[in-house]
C-alpha positions as CSV (number, residue, x, y, z in Angstrom):
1,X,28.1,13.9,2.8
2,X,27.0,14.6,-0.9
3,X,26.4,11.8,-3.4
4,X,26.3,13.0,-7.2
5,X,23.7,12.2,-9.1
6,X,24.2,14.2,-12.8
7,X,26.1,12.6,-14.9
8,X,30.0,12.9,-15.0
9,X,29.1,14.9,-11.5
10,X,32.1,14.0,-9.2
11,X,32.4,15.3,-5.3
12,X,35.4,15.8,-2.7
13,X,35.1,16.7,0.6
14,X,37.1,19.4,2.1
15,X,36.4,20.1,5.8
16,X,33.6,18.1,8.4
17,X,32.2,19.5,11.5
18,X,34.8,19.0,14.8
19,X,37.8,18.8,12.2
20,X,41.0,21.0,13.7
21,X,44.0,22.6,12.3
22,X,47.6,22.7,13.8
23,X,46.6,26.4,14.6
24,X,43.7,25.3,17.1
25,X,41.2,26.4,14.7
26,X,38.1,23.9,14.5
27,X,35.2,24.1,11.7
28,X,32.2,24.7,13.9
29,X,29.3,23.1,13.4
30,X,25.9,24.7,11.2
31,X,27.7,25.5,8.3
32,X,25.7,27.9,6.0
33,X,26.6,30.4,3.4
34,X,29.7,30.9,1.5
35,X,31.5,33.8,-0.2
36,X,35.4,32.9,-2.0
37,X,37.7,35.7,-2.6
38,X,40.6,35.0,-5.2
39,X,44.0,36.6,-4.2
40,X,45.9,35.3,-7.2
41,X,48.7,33.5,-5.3
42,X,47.5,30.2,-6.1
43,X,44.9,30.1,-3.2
44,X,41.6,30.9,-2.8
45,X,40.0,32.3,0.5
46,X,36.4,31.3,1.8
47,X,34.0,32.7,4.3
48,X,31.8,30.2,5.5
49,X,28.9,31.5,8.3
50,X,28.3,29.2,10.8
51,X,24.5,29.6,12.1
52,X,24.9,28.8,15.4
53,X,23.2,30.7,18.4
54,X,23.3,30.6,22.3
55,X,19.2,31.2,22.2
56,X,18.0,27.9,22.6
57,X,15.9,26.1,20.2
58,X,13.5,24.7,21.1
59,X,12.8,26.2,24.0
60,X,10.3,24.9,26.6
61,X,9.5,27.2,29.6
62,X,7.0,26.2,32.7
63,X,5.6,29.4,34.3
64,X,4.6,27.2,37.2
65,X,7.9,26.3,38.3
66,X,10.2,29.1,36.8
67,X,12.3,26.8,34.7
68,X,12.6,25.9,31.0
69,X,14.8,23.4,29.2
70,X,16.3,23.4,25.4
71,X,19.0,22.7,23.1
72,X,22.1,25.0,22.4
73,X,25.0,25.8,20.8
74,X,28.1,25.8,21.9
75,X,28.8,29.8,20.6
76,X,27.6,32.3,19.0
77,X,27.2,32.6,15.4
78,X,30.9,32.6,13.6
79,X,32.4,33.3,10.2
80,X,34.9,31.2,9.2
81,X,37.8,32.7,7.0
82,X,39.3,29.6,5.5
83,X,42.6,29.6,2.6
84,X,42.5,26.6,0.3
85,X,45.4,25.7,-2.2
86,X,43.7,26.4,-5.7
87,X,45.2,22.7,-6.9
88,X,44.4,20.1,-4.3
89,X,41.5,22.0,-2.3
90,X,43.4,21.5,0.8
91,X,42.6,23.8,3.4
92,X,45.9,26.1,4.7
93,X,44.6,28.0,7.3
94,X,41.6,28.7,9.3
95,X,40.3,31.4,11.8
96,X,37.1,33.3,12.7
97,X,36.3,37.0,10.5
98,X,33.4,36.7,13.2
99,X,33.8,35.3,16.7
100,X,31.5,34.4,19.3
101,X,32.1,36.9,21.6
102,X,30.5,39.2,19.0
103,X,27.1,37.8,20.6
104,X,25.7,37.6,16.3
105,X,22.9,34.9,16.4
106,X,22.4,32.7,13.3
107,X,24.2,33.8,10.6
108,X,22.6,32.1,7.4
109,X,24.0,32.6,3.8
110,X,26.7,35.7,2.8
111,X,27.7,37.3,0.1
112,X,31.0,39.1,-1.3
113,X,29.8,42.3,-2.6
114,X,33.1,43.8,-5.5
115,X,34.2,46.2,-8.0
116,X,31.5,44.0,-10.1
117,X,29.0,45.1,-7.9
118,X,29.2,49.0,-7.5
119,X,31.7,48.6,-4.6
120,X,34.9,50.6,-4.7
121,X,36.0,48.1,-1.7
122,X,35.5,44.2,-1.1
123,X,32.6,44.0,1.6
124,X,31.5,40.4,2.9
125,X,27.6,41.2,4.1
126,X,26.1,38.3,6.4
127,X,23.1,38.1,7.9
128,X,21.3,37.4,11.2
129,X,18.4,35.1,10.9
130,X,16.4,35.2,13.9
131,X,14.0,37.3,15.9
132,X,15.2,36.8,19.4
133,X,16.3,39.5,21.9
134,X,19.9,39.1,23.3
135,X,22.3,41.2,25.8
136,X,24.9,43.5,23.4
137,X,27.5,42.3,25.2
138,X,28.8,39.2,27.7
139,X,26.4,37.0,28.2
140,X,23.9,36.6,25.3
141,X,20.8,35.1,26.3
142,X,18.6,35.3,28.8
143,X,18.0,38.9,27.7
144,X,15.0,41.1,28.9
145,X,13.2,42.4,25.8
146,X,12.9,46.3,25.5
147,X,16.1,46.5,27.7
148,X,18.5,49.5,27.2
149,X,21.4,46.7,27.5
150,X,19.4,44.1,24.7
151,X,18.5,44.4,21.3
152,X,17.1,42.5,18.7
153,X,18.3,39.7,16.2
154,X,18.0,40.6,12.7
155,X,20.4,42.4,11.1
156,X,22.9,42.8,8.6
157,X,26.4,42.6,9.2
158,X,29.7,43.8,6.8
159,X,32.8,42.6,6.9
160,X,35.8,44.9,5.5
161,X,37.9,41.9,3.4
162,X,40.8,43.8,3.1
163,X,41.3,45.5,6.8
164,X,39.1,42.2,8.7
165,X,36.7,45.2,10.3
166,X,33.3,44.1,11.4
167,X,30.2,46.2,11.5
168,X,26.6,45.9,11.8
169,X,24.8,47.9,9.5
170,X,21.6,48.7,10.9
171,X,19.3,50.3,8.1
172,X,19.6,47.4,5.8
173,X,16.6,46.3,7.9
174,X,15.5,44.5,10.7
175,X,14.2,41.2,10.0
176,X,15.2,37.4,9.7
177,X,17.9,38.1,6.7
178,X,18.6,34.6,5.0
179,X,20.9,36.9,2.6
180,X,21.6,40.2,1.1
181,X,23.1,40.2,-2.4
182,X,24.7,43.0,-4.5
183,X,23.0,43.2,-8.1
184,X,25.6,45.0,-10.7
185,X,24.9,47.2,-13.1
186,X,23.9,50.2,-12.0
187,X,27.4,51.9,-10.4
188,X,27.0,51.9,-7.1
189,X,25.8,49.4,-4.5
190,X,21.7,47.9,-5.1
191,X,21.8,45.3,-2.2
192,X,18.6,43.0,-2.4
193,X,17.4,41.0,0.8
194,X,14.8,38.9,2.0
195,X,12.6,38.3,4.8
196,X,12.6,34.4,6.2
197,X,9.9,34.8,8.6
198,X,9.4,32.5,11.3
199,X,5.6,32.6,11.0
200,X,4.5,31.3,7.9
201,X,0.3,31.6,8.0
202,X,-0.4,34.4,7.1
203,X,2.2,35.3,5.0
204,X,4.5,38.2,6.4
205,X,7.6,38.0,4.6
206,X,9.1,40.6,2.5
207,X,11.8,41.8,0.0
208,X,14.1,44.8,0.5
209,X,16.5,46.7,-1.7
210,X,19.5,48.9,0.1
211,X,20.8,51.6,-2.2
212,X,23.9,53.8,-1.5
213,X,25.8,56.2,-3.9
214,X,29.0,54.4,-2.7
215,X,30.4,51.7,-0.7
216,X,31.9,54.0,1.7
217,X,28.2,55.3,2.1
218,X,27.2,51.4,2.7
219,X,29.9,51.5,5.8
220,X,28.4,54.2,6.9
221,X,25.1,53.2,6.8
222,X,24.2,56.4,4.9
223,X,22.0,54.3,2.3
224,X,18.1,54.6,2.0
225,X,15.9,50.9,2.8
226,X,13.4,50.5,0.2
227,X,10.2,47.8,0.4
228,X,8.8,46.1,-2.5
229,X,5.4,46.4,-3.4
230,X,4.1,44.5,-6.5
231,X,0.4,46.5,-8.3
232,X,-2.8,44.7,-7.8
233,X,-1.6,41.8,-5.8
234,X,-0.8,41.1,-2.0
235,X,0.8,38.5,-1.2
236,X,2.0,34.7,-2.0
237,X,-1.4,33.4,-2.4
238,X,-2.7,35.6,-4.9
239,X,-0.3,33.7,-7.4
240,X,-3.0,30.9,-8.2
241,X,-1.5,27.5,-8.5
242,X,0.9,27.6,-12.2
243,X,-0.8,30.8,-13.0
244,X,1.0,33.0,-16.2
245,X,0.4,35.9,-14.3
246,X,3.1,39.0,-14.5
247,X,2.6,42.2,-12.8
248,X,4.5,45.0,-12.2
249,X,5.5,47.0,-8.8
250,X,8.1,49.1,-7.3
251,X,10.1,49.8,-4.1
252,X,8.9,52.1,-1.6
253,X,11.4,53.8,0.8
254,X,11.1,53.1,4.0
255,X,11.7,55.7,6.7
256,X,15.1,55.7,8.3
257,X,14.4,55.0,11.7
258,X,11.7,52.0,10.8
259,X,14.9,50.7,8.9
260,X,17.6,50.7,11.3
261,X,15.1,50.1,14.3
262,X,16.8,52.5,16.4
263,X,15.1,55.4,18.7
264,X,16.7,58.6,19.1
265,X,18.3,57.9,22.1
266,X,19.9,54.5,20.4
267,X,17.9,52.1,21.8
268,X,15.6,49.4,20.0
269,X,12.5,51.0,18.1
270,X,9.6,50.1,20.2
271,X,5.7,49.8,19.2
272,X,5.0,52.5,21.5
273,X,7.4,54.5,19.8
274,X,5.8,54.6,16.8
275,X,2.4,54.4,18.2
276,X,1.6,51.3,17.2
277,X,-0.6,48.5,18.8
278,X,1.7,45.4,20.3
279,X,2.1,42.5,18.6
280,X,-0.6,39.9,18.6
281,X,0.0,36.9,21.1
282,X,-2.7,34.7,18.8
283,X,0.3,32.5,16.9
284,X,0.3,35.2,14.1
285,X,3.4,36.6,14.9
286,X,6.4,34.8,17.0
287,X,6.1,35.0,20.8
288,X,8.5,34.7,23.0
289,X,8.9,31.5,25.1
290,X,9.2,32.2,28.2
291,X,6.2,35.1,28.5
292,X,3.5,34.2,25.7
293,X,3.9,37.5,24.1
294,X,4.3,38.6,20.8
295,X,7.7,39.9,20.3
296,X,7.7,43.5,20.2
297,X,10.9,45.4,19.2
298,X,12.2,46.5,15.4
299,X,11.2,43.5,13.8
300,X,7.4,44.2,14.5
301,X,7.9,48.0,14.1
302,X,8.9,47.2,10.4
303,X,6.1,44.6,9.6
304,X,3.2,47.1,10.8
305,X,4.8,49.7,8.7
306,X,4.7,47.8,5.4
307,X,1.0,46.8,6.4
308,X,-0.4,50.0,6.8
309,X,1.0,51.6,3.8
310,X,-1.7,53.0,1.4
311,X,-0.7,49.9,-1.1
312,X,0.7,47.1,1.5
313,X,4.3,45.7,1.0
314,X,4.6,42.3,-1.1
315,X,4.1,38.9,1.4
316,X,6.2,36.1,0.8
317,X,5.6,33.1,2.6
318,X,9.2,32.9,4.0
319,X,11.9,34.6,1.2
320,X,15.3,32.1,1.6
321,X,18.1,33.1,-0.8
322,X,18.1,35.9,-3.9
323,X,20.2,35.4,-7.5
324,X,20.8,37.2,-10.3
325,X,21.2,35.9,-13.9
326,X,24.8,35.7,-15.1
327,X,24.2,36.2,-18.8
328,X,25.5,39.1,-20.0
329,X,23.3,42.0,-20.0
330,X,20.6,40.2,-17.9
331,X,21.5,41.2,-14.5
332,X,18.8,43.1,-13.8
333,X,16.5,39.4,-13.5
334,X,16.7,38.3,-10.0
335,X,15.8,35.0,-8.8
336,X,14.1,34.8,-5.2
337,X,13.4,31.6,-3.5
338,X,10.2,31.1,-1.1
339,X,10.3,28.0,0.5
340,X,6.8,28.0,1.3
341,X,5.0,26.6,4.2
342,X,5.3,22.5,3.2
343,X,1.7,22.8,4.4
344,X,0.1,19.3,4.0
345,X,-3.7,21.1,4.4
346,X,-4.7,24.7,3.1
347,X,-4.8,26.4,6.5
348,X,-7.5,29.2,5.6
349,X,-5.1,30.0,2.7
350,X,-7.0,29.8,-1.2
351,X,-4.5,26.9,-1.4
352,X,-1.9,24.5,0.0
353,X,1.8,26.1,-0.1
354,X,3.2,22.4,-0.7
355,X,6.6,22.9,-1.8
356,X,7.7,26.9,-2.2
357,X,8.6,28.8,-5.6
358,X,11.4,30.5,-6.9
359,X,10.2,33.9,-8.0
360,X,11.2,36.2,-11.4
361,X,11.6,39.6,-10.8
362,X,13.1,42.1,-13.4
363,X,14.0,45.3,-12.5
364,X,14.4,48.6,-14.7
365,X,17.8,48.7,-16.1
366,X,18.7,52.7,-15.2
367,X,16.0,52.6,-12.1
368,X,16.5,49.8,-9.0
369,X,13.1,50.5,-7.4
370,X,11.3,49.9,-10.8
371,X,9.8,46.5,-11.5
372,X,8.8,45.8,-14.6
373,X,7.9,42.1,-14.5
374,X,7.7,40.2,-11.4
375,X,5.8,36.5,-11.8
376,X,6.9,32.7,-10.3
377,X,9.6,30.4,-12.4
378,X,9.6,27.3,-10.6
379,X,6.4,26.3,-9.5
380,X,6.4,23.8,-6.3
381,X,2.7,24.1,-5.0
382,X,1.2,22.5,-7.8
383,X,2.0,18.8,-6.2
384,X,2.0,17.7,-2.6
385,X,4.6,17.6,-0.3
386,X,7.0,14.6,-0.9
387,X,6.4,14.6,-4.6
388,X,9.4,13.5,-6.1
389,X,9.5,15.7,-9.0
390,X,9.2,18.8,-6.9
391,X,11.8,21.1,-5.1
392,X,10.9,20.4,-1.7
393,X,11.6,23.7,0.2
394,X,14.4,25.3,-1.8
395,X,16.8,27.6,0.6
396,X,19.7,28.5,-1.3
397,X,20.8,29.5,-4.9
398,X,23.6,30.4,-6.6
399,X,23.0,31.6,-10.8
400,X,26.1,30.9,-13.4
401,X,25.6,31.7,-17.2
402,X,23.8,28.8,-17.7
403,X,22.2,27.5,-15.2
404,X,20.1,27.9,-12.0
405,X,21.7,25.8,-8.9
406,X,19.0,25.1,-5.8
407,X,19.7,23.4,-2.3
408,X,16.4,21.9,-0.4
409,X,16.0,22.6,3.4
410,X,13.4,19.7,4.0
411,X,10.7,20.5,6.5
412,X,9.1,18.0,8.5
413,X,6.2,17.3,6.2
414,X,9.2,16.8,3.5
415,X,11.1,13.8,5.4
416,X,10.8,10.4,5.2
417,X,11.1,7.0,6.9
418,X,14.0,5.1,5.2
419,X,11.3,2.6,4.2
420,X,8.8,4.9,2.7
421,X,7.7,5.6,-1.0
422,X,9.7,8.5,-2.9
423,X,12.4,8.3,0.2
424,X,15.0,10.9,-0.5
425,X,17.6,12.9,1.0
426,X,17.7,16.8,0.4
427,X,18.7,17.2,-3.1
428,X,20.5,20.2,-5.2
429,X,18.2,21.1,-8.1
430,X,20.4,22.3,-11.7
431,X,17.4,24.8,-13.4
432,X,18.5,25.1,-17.0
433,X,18.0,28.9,-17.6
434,X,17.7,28.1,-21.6
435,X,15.3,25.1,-21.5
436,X,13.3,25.9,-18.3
437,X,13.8,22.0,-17.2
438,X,15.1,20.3,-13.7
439,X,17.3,18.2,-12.6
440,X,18.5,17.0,-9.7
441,X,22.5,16.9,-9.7
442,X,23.5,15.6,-6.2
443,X,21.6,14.2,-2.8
444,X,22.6,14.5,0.5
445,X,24.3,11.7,1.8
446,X,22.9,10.2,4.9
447,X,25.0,7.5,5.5
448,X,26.4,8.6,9.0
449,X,23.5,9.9,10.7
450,X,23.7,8.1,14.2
451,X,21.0,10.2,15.4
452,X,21.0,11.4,19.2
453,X,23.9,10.3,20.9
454,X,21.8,7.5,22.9
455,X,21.2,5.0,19.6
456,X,18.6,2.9,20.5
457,X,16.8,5.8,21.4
458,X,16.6,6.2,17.3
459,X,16.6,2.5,15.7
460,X,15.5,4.2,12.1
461,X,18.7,6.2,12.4
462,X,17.0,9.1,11.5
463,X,14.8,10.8,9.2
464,X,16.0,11.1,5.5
465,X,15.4,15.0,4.8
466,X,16.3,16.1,8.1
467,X,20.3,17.4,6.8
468,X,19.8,20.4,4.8
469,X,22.2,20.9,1.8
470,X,22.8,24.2,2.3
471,X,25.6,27.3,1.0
472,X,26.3,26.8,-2.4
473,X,28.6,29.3,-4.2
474,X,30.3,29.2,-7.9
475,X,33.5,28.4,-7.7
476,X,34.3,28.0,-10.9
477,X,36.9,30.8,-11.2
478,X,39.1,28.6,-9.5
479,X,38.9,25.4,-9.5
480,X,37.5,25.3,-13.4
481,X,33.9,24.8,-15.3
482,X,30.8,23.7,-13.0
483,X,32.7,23.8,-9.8
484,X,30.8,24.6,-6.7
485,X,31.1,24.7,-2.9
486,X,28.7,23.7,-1.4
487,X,27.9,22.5,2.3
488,X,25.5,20.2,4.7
489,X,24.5,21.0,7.7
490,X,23.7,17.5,9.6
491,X,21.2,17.7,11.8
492,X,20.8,15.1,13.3
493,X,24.7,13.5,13.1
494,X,25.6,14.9,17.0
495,X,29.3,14.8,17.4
496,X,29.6,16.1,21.1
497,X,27.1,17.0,23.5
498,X,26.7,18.5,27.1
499,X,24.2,19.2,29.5
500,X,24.7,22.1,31.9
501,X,22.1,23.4,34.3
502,X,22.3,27.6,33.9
503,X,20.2,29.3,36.8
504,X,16.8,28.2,36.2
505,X,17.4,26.6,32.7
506,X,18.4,23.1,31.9
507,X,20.0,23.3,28.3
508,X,21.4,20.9,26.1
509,X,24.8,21.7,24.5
510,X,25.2,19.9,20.9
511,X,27.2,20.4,18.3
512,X,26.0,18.9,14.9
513,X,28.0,17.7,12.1
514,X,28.5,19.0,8.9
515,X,30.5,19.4,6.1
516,X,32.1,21.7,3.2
517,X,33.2,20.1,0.1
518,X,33.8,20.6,-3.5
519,X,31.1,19.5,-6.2
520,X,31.8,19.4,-10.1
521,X,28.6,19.5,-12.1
522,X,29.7,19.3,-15.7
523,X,27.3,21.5,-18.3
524,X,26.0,23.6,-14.9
């Protein structure tokens, strides 16, 4: 499902979607982030999230009948813990870190948080990417918002690597987490993680930094949540179009219970808890399907906090994946992809958000929640949507020593009859940190999409842009220079399907394809 496009670039696939071990285990389908841990006995181990979810989406409702019909999953969100042999990239073993009976919803990208990092202990922190409520236990969804049994999507969640534990940690924050990444250097854990809003216009999406004295205190949950807020400027759009501009800024802590959303008596922080007015029901904030509302719950309780602060948290459009530079003794330069709106008209904003940015943002070597530079590296909005010489909605990064590596999540304003000008698959940008200059090293390889599972209900086959190459991780520790997992979640490429009616609800079981495969990028 990846064709190579730099030169000398070679790729090998390793597991698809629906493929099944002698042990039972099957790759499920949505494959997203990935994590390897090297145990020195000639394998490697992977943990590949899998961002599936029992909320369907879409979701139509009709109040005047009571029912309401969408597509599913077939489980919750999972965590694959896969062992490959370091030599052939075979795959060993399989199981689930995470299972679906866990009731996690849409685990995006991960990362493996080490010694390297501040961490005393390996710690595998994945994220939630959603905003849905869902029941704690049993049955996920349908879940009654505000219930004493629910709670809300959005939240960070650590594995142990070494004893397989799982635990939510709740003061990380409670918003759509693409990923939370460990920055080293300062000797004990500075966990950085973005906000992938749902609701692009305005912009509401923000960055966060989780600092503990010790991994243990991480477990715990004993660390402090702290916002960032950049001086002088708001949000997104107050970067003009290629503007030099640099500021400075700083993180702000953010008060324990707005963090881990959690009322005295353990239940999900409410507006009224806080008092704070509900959320607005006008399309500026998500509402939930089936009543029209706003969604109230933690999520909302920690945007109106940031908004009312006496200088406003930092709005990003929606904040995808976070990176920090390799080189040695730059560590403290993070890299933060914004995939933008893919707007094709300016939508009341002082300009179109065409493509995203990937943001530069240096923090103070002895103090995490000083910012002494923060300004945009890759500049996307400065051409229209389907330009071919523009990342066209970057989601995930990984950083090595040299170089910058960027997966697109193509929006719809990004995809492209198989006929039309500029056609391309999503792509995985190489940024050259010495040069500054772009390439694209692979494409995603549509070749298989059938489409829905009725074909002549889908003659083009498909839209090109509609897989998303996706979780990209280094992996050149063990399987030598510019190697990389990476993965592609296939949309569109529907390998089993079922249609069950649930009480009032109609719902369309499908499981997409996807893959996981080995890439080799010479020079990256």
């Amino acid at each position: 499902m990846i064709d190579p496009v730099a030169a000398g670039a070679s790729y090998e696939p390793i597991i698809s979607v629906g493929d099944t071990l002698s042990s039972g285990y099957m790759f499920e389908s949505i494959p997203d982030g990935i994590s390897l841990a090297t145990n020195g006995k000639g394998t490697v181990d992977l943990y590949v999230n899998h961002e599936t979810s029992t909320v369907p989406f879409p979701y139509t409702f009709t109040a005047a009948t009571g029912t309401g019909v969408g597509f599913n999953d077939f489980t919750n969100s999972l965590v694959s813990k896969l062992r490959l042999h370091q030599q052939s990239g075979g795959v060993l073993s399989g199981s689930y870190a995470i299972g679906s009976d866990e009731n996690f919803q849409r685990f995006c990208s991960n990362f493996l948080a080490s010694e390297e990092h501040g961490f005393d202990r390996p710690m595998v922190l994945t994220n939630e990417e959603g905003i849905d409520w869902v029941n704690r236990a049993g049955t996920a969804w349908p879940a009654t918002i505000g219930a004493p049994e629910a709670r809300q999507i959005g939240t960070v969640v650590a594995i142990d690597e070494r004893t397989g534990k799982v635990k939510p940690i709740w003061g990380m924050g409670r918003h759509n987490h693409e990923n939370s990444v460990a920055v080293p250097g300062y000797g004990h854990p500075v966990v950085l993680s973005g906000d992938d809003s749902f609701v692009s216009n305005p912009a509401q999406a923000q960055l966060y930094s989780y600092i503990a004295g010790s991994s243990d205190e991480v477990w715990n949950d004993e660390g402090d949540l702290w916002a960032f807020v950049a001086n002088g400027v708001d949000d997104y759009y107050d970067f003009g179009i290629g503007s030099p501009m640099s500021v400075t800024g700083k993180f702000v802590k953010v008060p324990k219970d707005i963090a881990t959303g959690k009322a005295p008596d353990g239940t999900e922080l409410m507006a009224a808890d806080k008092g704070y007015p509900l959320p607005p029901n006008d399309g500026t904030w998500q509402r939930d399907a089936r009543s029209g509302l706003g969604i109230d719950g933690p999520q909302w309780v920690l945007e109106r906090w940031g908004d009312t602060q006496p200088q406003p948290v930092f709005q990003f459009v929606r904040v995808e994946d976070i990176a920090y530079d390799r080189r040695p003794g730059m560590e403290n330069i993070l890299y933060v992809v914004d995939s933008g709106r893919g707007a094709t008209s300016a939508g009341g904003n002082p300009f179109i958000s065409s493509n995203g940015r990937v943001w530069k943002l240096v923090l103070d070597k002895s103090d995490p929640t000083v910012v002494t530079s923060f300004s945009v590296l890759i500049e996307g909005d400065d051409a229209p949507v389907k330009a071919p010489d523009e990342i066209h909605q970057p989601d995930n990064i990984e950083s090595t020593e040299r170089s910058l590596l960027i997966t697109e999540d193509p929006g719809s304003s990004q995809q492209f009859a198989p006929t039309e000008a500029n056609a391309t698959t999503a792509r995985i940008w190489q940024h050259d940190l010495a040069s500054g200059t772009k390439r694209v090293a692979a494409k995603v390889n549509q070749s298989a999409d059938e489409g829905p599972l009725d074909e002549d209900a889908n003659p083009n086959r498909g839209l090109l842009g509609a897989w998303e190459s996706s979780g990209i991780v280094d992996a050149s520790s063990v399987f030598g220079p510019g190697a990389f997992l990476v993965d592609v979640q296939a949309g569109t490429f529907v390998i089993d399907e079922e249609v069950r009616v649930e009480g009032p609800n109609t719902l369309t079981y499908q499981r997409d394809g996807g893959q996981l495969g080995l890439l080799r990028i010479p020079g990256a």
